[in-house]
VEXDREN-2710 file (C-alpha; in Angstrom, 1 decimal):
% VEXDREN-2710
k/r/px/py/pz
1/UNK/-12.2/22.4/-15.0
2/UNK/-12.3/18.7/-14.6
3/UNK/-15.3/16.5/-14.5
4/UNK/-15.0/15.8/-10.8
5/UNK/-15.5/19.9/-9.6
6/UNK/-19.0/19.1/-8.3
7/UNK/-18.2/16.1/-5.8
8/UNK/-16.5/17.0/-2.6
9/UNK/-16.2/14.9/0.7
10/UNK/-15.8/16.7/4.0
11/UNK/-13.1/15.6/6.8
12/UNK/-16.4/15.0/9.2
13/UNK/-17.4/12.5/6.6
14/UNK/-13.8/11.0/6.2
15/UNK/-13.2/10.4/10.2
16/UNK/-16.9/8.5/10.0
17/UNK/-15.9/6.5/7.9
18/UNK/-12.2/6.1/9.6
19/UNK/-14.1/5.8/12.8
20/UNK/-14.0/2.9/15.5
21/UNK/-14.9/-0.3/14.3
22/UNK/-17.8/-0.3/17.1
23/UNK/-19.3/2.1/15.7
24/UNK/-18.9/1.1/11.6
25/UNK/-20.3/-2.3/12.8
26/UNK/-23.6/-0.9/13.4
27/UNK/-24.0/-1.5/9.4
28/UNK/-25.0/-5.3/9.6
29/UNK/-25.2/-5.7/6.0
30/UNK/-23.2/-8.7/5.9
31/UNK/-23.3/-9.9/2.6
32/UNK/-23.2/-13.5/2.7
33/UNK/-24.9/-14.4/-0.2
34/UNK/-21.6/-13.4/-1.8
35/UNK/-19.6/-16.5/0.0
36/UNK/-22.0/-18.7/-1.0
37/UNK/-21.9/-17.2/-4.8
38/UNK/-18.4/-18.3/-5.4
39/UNK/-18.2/-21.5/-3.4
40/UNK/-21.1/-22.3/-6.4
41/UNK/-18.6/-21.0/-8.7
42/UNK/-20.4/-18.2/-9.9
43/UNK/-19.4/-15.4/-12.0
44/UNK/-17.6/-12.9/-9.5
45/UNK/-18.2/-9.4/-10.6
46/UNK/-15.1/-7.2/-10.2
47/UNK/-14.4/-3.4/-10.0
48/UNK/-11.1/-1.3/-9.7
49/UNK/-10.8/2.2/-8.4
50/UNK/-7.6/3.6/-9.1
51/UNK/-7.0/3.1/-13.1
52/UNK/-3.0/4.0/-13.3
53/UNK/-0.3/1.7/-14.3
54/UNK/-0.5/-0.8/-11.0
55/UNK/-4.6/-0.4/-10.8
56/UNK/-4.3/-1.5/-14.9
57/UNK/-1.9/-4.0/-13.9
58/UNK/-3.7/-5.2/-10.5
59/UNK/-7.2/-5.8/-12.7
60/UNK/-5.5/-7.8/-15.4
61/UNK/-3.8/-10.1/-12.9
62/UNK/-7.3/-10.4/-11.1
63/UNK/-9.3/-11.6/-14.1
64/UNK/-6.3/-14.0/-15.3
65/UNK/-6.5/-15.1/-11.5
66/UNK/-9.9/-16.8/-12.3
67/UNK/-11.3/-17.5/-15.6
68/UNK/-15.2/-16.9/-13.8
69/UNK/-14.6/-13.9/-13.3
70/UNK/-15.3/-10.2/-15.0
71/UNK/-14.9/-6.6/-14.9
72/UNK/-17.8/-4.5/-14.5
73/UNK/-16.7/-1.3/-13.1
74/UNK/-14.1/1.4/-13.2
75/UNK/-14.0/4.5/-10.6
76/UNK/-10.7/7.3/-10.8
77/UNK/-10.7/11.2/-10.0
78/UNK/-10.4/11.4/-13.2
79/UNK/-12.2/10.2/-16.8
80/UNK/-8.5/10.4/-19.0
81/UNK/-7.2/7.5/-16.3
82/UNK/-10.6/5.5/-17.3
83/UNK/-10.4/5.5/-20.9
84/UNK/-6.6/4.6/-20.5
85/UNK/-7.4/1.6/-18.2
86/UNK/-10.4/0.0/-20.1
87/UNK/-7.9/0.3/-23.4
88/UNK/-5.2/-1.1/-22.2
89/UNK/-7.2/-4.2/-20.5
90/UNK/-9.1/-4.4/-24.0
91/UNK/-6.3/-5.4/-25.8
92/UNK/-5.4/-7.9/-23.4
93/UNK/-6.4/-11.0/-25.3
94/UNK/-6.3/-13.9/-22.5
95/UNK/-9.1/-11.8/-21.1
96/UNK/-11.0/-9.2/-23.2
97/UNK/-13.6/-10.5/-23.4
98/UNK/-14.3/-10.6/-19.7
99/UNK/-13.9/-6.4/-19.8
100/UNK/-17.6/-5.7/-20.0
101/UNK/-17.2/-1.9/-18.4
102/UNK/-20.2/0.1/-20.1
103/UNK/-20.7/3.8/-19.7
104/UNK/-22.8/3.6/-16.9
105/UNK/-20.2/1.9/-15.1
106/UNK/-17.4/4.4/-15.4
107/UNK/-17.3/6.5/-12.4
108/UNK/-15.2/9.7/-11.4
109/UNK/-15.0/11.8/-8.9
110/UNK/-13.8/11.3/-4.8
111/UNK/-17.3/9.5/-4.6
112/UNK/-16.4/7.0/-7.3
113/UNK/-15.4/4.3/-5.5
114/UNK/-19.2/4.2/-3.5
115/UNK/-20.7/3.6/-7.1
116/UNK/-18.1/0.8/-8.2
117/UNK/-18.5/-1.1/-4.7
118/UNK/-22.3/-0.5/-5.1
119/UNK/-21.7/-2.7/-8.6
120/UNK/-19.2/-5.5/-7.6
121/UNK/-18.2/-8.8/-5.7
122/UNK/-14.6/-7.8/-5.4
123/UNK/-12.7/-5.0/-5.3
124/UNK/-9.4/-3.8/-6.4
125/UNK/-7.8/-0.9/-4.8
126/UNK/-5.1/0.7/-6.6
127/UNK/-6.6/4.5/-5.9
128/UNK/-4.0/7.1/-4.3
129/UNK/-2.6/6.1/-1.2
130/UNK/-4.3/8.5/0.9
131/UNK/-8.1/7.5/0.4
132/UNK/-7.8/3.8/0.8
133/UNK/-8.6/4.0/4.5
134/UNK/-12.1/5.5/3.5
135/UNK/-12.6/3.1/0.3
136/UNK/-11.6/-0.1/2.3
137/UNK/-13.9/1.1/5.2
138/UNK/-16.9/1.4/2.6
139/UNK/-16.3/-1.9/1.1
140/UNK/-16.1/-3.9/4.1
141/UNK/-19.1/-2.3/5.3
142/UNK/-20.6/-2.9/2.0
143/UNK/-19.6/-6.9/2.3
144/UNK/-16.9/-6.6/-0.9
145/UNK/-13.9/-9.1/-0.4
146/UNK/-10.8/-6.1/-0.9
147/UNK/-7.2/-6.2/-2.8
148/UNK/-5.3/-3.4/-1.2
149/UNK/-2.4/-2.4/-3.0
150/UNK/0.5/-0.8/-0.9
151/UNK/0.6/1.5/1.3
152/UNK/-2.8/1.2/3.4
153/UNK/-2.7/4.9/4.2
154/UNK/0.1/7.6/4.7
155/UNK/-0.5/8.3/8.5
156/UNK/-1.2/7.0/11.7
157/UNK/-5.1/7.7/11.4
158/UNK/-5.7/5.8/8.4
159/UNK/-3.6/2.6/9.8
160/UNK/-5.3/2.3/12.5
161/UNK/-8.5/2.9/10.4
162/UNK/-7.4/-0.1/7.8
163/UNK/-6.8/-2.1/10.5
164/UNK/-10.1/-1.8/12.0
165/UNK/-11.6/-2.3/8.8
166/UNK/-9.5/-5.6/8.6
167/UNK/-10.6/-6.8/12.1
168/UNK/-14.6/-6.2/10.8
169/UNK/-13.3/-8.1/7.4
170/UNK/-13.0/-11.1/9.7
171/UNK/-16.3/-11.0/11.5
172/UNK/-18.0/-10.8/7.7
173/UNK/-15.7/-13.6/6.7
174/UNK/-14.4/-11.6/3.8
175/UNK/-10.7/-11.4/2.1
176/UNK/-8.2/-8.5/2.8
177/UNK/-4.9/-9.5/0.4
178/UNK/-2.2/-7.0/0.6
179/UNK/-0.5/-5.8/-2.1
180/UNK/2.7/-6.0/-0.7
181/UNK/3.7/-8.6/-2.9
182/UNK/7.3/-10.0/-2.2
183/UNK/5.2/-12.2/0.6
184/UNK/3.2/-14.0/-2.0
185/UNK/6.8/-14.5/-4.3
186/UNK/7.7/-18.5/-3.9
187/UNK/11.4/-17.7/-3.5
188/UNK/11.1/-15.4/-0.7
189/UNK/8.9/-17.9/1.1
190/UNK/11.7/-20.4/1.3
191/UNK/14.1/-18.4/1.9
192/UNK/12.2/-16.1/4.8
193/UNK/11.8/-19.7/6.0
194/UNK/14.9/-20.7/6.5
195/UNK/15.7/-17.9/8.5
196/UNK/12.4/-18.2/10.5
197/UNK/13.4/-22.1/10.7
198/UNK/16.8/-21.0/12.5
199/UNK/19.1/-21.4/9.5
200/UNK/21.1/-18.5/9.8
201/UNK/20.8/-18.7/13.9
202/UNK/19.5/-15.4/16.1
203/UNK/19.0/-12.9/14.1
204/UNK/22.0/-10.4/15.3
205/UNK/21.6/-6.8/12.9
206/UNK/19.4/-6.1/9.5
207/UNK/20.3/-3.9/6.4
208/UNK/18.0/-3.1/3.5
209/UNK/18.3/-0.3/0.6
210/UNK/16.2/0.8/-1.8
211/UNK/18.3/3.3/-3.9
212/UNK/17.0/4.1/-7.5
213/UNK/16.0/6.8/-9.7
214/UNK/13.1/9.0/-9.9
215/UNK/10.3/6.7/-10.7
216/UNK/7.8/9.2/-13.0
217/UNK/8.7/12.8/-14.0
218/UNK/5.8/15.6/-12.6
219/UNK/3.3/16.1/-15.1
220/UNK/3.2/20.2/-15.8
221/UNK/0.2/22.1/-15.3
222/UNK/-2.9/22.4/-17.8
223/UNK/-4.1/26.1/-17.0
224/UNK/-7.8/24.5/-16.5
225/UNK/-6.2/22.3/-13.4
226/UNK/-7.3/23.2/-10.2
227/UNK/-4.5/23.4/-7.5
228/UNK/-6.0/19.7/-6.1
229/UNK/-6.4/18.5/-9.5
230/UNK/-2.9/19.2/-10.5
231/UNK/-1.8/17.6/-6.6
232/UNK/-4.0/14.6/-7.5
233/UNK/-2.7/14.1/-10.4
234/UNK/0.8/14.5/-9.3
235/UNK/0.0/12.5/-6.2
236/UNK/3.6/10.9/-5.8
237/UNK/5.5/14.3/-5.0
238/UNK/2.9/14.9/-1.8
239/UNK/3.6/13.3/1.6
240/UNK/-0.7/13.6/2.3
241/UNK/-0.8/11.6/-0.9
242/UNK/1.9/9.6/-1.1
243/UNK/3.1/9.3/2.3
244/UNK/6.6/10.2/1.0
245/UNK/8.4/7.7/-1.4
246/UNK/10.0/5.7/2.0
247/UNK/5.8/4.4/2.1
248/UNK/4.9/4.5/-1.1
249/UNK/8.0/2.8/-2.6
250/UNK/10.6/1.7/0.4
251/UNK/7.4/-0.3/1.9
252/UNK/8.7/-3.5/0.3
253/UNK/12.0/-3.4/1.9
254/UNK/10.5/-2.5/5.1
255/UNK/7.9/-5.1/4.7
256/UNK/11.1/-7.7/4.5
257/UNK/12.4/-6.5/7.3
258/UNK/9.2/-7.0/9.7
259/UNK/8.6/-10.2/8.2
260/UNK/12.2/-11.5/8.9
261/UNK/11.4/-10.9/12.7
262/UNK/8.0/-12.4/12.2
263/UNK/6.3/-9.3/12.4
264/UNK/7.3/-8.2/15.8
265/UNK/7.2/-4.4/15.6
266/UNK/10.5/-2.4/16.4
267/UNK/10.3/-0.5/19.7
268/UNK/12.4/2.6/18.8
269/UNK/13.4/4.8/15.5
270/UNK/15.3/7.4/14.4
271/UNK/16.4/8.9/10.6
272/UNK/17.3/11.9/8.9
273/UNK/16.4/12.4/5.0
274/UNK/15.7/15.9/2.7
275/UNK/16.2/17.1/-0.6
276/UNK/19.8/16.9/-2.2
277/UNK/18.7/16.8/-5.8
278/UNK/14.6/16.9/-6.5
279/UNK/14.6/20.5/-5.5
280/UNK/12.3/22.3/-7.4
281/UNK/8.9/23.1/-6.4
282/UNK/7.3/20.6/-9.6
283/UNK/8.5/17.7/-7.0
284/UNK/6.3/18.9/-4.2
285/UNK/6.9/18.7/-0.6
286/UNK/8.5/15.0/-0.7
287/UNK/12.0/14.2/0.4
288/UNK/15.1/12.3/-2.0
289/UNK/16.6/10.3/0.5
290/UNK/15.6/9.0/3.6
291/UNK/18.2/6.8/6.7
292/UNK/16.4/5.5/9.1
293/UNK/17.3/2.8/12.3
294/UNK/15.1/0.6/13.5
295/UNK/15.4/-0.7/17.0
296/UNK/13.9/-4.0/18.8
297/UNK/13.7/-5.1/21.9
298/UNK/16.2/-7.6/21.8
299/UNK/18.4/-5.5/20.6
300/UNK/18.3/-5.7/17.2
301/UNK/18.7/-2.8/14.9
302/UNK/17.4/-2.2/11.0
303/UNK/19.5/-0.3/8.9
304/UNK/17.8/1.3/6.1
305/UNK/18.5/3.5/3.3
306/UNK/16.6/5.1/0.1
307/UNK/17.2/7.5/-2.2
308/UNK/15.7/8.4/-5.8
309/UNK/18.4/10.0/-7.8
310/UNK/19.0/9.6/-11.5
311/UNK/22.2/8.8/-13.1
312/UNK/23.2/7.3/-10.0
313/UNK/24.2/3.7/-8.7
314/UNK/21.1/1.7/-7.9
315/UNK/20.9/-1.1/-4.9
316/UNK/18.1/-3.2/-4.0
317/UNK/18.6/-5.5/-1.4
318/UNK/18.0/-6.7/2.0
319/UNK/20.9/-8.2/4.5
320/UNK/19.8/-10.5/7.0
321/UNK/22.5/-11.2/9.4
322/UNK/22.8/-13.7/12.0
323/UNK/24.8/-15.9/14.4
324/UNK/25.3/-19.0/11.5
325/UNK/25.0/-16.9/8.3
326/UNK/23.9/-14.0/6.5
327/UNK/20.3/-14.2/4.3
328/UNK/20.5/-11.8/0.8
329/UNK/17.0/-11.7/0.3
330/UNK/16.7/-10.2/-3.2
331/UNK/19.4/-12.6/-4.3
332/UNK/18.2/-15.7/-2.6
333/UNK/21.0/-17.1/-1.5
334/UNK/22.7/-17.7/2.2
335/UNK/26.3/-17.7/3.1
336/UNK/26.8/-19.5/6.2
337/UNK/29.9/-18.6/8.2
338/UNK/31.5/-22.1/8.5
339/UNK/31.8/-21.5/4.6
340/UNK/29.1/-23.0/3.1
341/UNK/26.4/-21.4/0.9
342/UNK/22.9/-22.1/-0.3
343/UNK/21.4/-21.1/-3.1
344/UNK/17.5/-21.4/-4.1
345/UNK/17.0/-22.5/-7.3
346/UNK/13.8/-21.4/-9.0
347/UNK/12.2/-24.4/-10.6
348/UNK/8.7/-23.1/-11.3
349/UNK/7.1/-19.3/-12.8
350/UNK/7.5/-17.2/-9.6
351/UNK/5.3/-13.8/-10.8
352/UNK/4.3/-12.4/-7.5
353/UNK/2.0/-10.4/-8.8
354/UNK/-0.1/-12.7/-10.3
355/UNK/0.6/-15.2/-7.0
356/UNK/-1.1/-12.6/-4.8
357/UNK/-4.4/-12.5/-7.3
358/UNK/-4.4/-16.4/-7.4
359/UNK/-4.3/-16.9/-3.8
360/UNK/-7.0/-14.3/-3.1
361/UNK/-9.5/-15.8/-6.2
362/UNK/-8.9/-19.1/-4.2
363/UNK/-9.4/-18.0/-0.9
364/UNK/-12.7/-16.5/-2.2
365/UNK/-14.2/-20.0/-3.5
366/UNK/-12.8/-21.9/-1.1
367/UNK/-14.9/-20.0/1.5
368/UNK/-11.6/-19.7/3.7
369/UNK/-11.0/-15.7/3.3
370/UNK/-7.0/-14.8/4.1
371/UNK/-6.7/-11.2/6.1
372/UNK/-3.3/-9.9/5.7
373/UNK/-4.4/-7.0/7.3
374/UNK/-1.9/-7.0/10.9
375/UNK/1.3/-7.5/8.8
376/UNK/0.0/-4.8/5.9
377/UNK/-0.7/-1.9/8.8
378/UNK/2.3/-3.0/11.0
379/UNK/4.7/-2.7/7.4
380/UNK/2.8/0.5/6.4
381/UNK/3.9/2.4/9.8
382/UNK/7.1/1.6/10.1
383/UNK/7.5/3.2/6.4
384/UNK/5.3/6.1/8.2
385/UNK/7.1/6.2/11.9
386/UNK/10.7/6.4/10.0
387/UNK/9.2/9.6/7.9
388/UNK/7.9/11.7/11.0
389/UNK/11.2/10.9/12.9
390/UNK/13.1/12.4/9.7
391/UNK/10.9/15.3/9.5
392/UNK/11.1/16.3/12.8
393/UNK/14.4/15.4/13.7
394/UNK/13.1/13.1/17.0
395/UNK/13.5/9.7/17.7
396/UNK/10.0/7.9/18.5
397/UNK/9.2/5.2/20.2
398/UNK/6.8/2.6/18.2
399/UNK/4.0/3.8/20.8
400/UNK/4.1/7.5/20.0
401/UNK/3.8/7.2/16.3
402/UNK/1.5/4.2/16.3
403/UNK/-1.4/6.5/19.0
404/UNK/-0.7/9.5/17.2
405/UNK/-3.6/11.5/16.5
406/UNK/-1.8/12.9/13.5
407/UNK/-4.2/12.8/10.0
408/UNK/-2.7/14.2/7.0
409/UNK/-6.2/14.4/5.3
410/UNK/-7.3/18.1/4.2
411/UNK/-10.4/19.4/5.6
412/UNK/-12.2/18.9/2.1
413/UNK/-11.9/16.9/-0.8
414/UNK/-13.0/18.8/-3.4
415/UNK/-11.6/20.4/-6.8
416/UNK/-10.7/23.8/-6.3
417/UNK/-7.5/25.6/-4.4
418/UNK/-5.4/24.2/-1.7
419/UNK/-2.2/25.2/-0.4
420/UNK/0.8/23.9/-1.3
421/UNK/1.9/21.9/1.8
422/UNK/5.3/23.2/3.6
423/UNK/8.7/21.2/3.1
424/UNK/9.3/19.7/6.4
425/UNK/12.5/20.8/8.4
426/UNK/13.4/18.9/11.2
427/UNK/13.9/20.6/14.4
428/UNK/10.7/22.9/13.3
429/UNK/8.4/20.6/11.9
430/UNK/5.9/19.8/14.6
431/UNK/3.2/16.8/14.3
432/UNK/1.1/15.5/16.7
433/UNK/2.6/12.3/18.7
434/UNK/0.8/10.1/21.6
435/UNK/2.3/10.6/24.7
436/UNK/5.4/8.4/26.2
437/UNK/4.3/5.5/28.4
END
């Protein structure tokens, strides 16, 4: 049995703390004094919860961000993921010395993340996609400046949640930095640009695809695994985990997409998807392949495709098409329809992932806190609304998914069983949508 079997957190506690922002904004602890620390250029003390390959990754690029800065805290479901992490980062030599985790300050368990907030400045959030809501809810309440990896949450619940939490952020004047992190790469800026700048004219039809392989293989099941343990730590092959690889994975192409049209949300969507190949039952509940279109108001559509199967061709790319010239994204370059092209040409270290961590570091001592929270929710539900049209076979309307009552969220969160959730078949799949204007 794992470590964690004696914590547990109830759905009545998760929907307090995914509650209205009225209500969370009843806690006035607003922790100023940690504004005022880093404008003096203090030592800012960070934590991570969530210590897997991108959490490992997302800590590293925060302490290279900022040479004041350390890590003081770790928090993961389990203690394996810990030791892993705090290795890894160890051996890092541009900052191991700033990896000053001690015992005391390696927490496991669904309640982890309250202890590493408790202990930190700033904190990383590369946990499982399902329990962010919750985690960024407690640390804004708790006055902590928050790096959200991608997605924000895996239903309509949490987003609206995270986006409360973001709104409170403000009034705290604390940082919210998305990990969506092709908005933070140099070369997408100019090129997203240009098209907002009216290079390639009205914006007339879209097209992205994400088609690649499986990303990680199952891991197979110790006997002492509880059924959530072994769900947990399989996380990726569950849509109440995940939400399905289309938002855990596809989010960057959609995010593309919806910042192409400036962030103005699409008014309509349908797709289909399923299982062709990742069949057996070690893959969970998710689907292979997902088409989705995406409609706007001016009558634009979004085409977009995804699929993870091995051996097969891969495509990553996003087509911008308009009246003067089509935008590749991924390849930077514009062709323009009276024959001319453009090209960017990359004249400086363009790592987005360490560009996001900068930027936030700075924002934090300058005093002048960036929110990306509207664009990160807005991104995270069109991933969301194109997986509940394919499940159920419907087409939505951006209102119905984004009111949805629907939470994917068990009724506890504790070690111990839990069914195995059902493969959903469109046309008998029901979930819970707002009603139509």
């Amino acid at each position: 049995m794992s470590d964690c079997t004696s914590t547990q957190t109830s759905r009545r506690d998760f929907m307090r703390v995914a509650g209205t922002a009225a209500a969370a904004a009843a806690t006035t602890r607003i922790l100023a004094a940690n504004s005022v620390y880093a404008a003096e250029n203090g030592v800012l003390r960070v934590g991570l919860s969530g210590c897997g390959g991108r959490g490992t990754g997302a800590a590293r690029q925060a302490l290279m961000a900022d040479p004041d800065t350390k890590l003081v805290a770790l928090g993961d479901l389990f203690a394996d993921k810990i030791d892993g992490a705090l290795n890894n980062l160890k051996s890092y030599g541009p900052i191991a010395d700033r990896v000053q985790v001690d015992d005391d300050h390696k927490f496991i368990g669904f309640d982890a993340y309250k202890k590493v907030i408790d202990s930190v400045d700033v904190l990383v959030m590369a946990e499982t996609p399902a329990f962010r809501p919750m985690i960024l809810r407690h640390a804004i309440e708790q006055g902590k400046h928050c790096f959200v990896e991608k997605p924000i949450a895996v239903d309509p619940s949490g987003v609206r949640s995270v986006l409360e939490s973001c709104e409170m952020a403000k009034g705290k004047n604390l940082a919210v930095v998305s990990g969506l992190c092709y908005r933070y790469s140099f070369s997408k800026r100019e090129i997203l640009k240009r098209i907002h700048d009216g290079e390639i004219g009205d914006i007339i039809a879209m097209e992205t695809k994400y088609n690649t392989g499986t990303p990680w293989q199952p891991k197979d099941r110790l006997p002492e695994w509880s059924d959530m343990e072994y769900q947990c730590r399989n996380w990726y092959f569950y849509d109440w985990l995940s939400g399905d690889f289309n938002v855990e994975q596809h989010i960057h192409s959609l995010d593309k997409l919806a910042w192409s049209m400036n962030d103005v949300t699409p008014v309509k969507v349908w797709a289909n998807g399923g299982r062709a190949v990742r069949t057996a039952e070690k893959y969970g509940n998710i689907y292979d392949h997902f088409n989705a279109v995406y409609e706007y108001a001016n009558g634009v559509r979004a085409y977009s495709s995804c699929r993870q199967w091995d051996n097969t061709d891969t495509d990553v790319n996003d087509h911008i098409m308009g009246t003067k010239g089509i935008a590749h994204l991924q390849d930077h370059k514009i062709e323009f329809r009276d024959g001319k092209t453009w090209q960017h040409e990359q004249k400086e270290k363009d790592d987005m992932y360490q560009n996001e961590h900068d930027a936030f570091f700075a924002c934090i001592r300058k005093g002048e806190p960036i929110n990306n929270g509207e664009y990160m929710c807005k991104s995270t539900m069109m991933g969301i609304a194109a997986r509940m049209a394919a499940y159920t076979g419907r087409i939505l309307t951006w209102d119905e998914v984004w009111n949805s009552p629907y939470s994917a969220m068990p009724e506890k969160l504790e070690f111990g069983p839990i069914a195995l959730p059902a493969l959903a078949r469109p046309g008998e799949t029901k979930l819970p949508f707002a009603a139509k204007a």
